[in-house]
C-alpha positions in Angstrom: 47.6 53.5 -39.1 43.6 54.2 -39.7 41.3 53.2 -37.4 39.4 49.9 -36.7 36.1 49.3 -37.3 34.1 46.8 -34.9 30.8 45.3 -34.7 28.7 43.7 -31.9 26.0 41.4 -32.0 22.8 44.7 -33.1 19.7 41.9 -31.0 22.1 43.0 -28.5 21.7 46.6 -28.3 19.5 48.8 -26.2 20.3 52.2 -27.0 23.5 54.4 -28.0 24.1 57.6 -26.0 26.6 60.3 -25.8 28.8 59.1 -22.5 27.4 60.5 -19.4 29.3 61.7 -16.6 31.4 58.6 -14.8 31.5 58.2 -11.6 34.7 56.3 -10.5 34.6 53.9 -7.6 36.7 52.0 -5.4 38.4 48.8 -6.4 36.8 49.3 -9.8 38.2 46.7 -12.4 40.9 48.1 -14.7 38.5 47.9 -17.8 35.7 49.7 -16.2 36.4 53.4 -16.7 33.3 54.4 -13.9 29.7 53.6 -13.3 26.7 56.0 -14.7 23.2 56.4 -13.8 21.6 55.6 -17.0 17.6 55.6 -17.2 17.2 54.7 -14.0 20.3 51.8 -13.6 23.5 52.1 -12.3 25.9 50.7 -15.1 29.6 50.0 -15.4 30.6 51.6 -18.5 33.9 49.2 -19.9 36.6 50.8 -22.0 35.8 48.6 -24.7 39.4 49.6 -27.0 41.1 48.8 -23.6 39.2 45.7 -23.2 40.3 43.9 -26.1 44.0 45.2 -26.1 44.2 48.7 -27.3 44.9 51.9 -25.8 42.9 53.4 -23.3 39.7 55.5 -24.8 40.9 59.5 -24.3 38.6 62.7 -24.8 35.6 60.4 -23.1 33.7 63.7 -23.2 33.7 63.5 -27.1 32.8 59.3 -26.9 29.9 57.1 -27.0 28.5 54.5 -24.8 26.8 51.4 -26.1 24.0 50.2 -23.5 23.7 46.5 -24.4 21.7 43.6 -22.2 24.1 40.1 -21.7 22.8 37.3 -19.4 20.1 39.7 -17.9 22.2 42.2 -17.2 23.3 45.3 -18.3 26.2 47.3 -19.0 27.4 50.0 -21.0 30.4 49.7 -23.3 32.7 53.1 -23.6 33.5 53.5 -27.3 35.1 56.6 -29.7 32.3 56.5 -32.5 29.5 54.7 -33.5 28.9 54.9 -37.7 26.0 52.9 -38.3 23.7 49.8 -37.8 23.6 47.7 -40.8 21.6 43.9 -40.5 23.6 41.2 -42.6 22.8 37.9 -44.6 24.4 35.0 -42.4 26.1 34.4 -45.2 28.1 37.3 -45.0 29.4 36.3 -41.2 32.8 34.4 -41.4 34.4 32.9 -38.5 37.3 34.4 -37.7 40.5 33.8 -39.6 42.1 30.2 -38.0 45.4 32.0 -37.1 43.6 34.1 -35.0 44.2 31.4 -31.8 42.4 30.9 -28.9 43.1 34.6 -26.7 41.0 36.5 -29.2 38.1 38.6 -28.6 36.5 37.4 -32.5 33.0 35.9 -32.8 33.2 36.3 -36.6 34.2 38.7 -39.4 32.2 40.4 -42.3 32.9 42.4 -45.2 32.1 46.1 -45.5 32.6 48.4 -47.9 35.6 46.2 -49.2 36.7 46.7 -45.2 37.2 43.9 -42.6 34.9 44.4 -39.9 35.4 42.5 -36.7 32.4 41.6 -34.6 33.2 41.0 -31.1 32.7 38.5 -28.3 31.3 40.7 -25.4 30.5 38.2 -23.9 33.6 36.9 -23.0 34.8 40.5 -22.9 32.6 40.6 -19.6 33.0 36.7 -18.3 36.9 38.2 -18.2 35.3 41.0 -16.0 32.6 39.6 -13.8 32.9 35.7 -14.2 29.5 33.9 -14.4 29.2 31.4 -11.7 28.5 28.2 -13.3 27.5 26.3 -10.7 24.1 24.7 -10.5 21.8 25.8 -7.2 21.0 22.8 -5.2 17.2 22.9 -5.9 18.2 23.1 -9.3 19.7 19.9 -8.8 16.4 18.4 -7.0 13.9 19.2 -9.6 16.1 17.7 -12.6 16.4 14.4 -10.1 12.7 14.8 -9.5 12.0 15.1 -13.6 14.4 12.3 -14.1 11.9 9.4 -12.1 9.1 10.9 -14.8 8.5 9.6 -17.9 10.9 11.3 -20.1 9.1 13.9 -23.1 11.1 14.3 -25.8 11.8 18.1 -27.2 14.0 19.6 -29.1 15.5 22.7 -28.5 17.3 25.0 -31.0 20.5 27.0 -29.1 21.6 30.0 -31.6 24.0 32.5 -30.4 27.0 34.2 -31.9 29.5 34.2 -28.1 31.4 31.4 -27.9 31.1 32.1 -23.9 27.3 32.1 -24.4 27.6 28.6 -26.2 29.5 27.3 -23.5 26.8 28.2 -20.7 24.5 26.1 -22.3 26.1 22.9 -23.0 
């Protein structure tokens, strides 16, 4: 069986390094192959292939990370190769095939090279990881109540992202 090519999300991206030495530490989740010091940050590097149901990534010596920024934070995601970055007409972004169900790690698909590429939700890959807590702080809470006695002014706001998870934060 050939090999699977992915995409994430390029707005995404930070940088793409050989992978550094990991260090492993205690009670480290099962996707996170180690931490590395990384201009300056410590970052969990996640086995992305393990992540999303494959094998474990072998021969890390010989693989990539991809550094990549999610809700202010940032990670590193462990990865065999990296081919290219190519930028795509919206047009050419599907949504992932309707038999695909709910426990998939899909944000859309694209053509290329007469290839299926998936692009991936890494954002849920990491919610699965380190869960986002949702809940509202309580002065949070006190300025909206405070805003609410105001006389209301009307914007509208424009909410574009490709993570389902990301969606989900906002609504």
């Amino acid at each position: 069986m050939g090999r699977q090519r992915y995409g994430i999300n390029v707005f995404k991206v930070k940088e793409v390094l050989q992978c550094p030495k990991l260090t492993s530490m205690p009670n480290l989740h099962p996707l996170v192959k180690g931490v590395a010091h990384i201009r300056g940050h410590t970052v969990s590097v996640i086995d992305l292939s393990l992540a999303i149901g494959g094998r474990p990534t072998t021969d890390i010596d010989k693989c990539f990370v991809v550094i990549a920024e999610f809700n202010r934070t940032i990670q590193a995601f462990l990865v065999s190769s990296v081919e290219r970055i190519i930028n795509m007409h919206w047009e050419a972004i599907l949504p992932p095939p309707d038999g695909a169900g709910k426990a998939h790690y899909l944000t859309a698909v694209t053509n290329i090279d007469n290839e299926l590429v998936e692009i991936l939700d890494v954002e849920k890959i990491l919610a699965e990881i380190a869960p986002v807590d949702e809940t509202m702080d309580s002065t949070i809470g006190e300025e909206i109540a405070v805003a609410e006695q105001e006389k209301p002014i009307v914007r509208r706001i424009l909410i574009a992202d490709d993570s389902t998870v990301a969606r989900k934060q906002v609504e």
